[in-house]
C-alpha positions in Angstrom: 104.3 91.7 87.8 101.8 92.5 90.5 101.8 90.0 93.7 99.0 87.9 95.1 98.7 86.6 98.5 98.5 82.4 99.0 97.4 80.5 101.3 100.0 80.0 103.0 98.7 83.5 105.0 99.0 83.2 108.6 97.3 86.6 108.9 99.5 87.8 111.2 99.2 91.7 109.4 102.8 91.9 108.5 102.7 92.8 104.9 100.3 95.2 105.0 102.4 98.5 106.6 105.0 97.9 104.6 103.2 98.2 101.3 104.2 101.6 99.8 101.1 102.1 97.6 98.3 101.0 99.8 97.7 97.9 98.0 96.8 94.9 100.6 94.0 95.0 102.9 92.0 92.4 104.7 88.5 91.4 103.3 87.8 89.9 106.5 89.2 86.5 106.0 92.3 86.7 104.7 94.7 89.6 103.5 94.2 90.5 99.7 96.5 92.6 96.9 94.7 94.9 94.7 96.8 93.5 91.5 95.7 97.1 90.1 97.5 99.7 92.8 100.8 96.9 93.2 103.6 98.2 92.3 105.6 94.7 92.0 107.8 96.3 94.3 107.8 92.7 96.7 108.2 94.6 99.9 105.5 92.5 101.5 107.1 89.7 100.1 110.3 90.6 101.7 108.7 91.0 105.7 106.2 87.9 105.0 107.6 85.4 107.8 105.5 82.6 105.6 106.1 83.4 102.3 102.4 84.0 101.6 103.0 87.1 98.5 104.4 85.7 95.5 104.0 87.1 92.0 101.0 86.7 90.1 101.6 85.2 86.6 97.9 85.5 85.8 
């Protein structure tokens, strides 16, 4: 199950380094997951120091 970013994003960059496919970026405003290139792996769930990624059950 791919991962999604919340709100709870304090932008602080954390996540996206530490995705192994390249998924996240920033759009800008906030830090985004291309649900298409995640590889549910939950690595940037696992450095988030807010708990923004979280599994996407849509």
């Amino acid at each position: 199950m791919a991962y999604r970013i919340t709100d709870r994003c304090a932008k602080c960059g954390s996540c996206e380094p530490m995705c192994p496919v390249g998924a996240i970026s920033f759009n800008g405003e906030k830090y985004v997951i291309d649900k298409k290139q995640c590889a549910s792996c939950g690595m940037c769930a696992n450095v988030c120091p807010v708990g923004a990624p979280e599994p996407d059950e849509n």
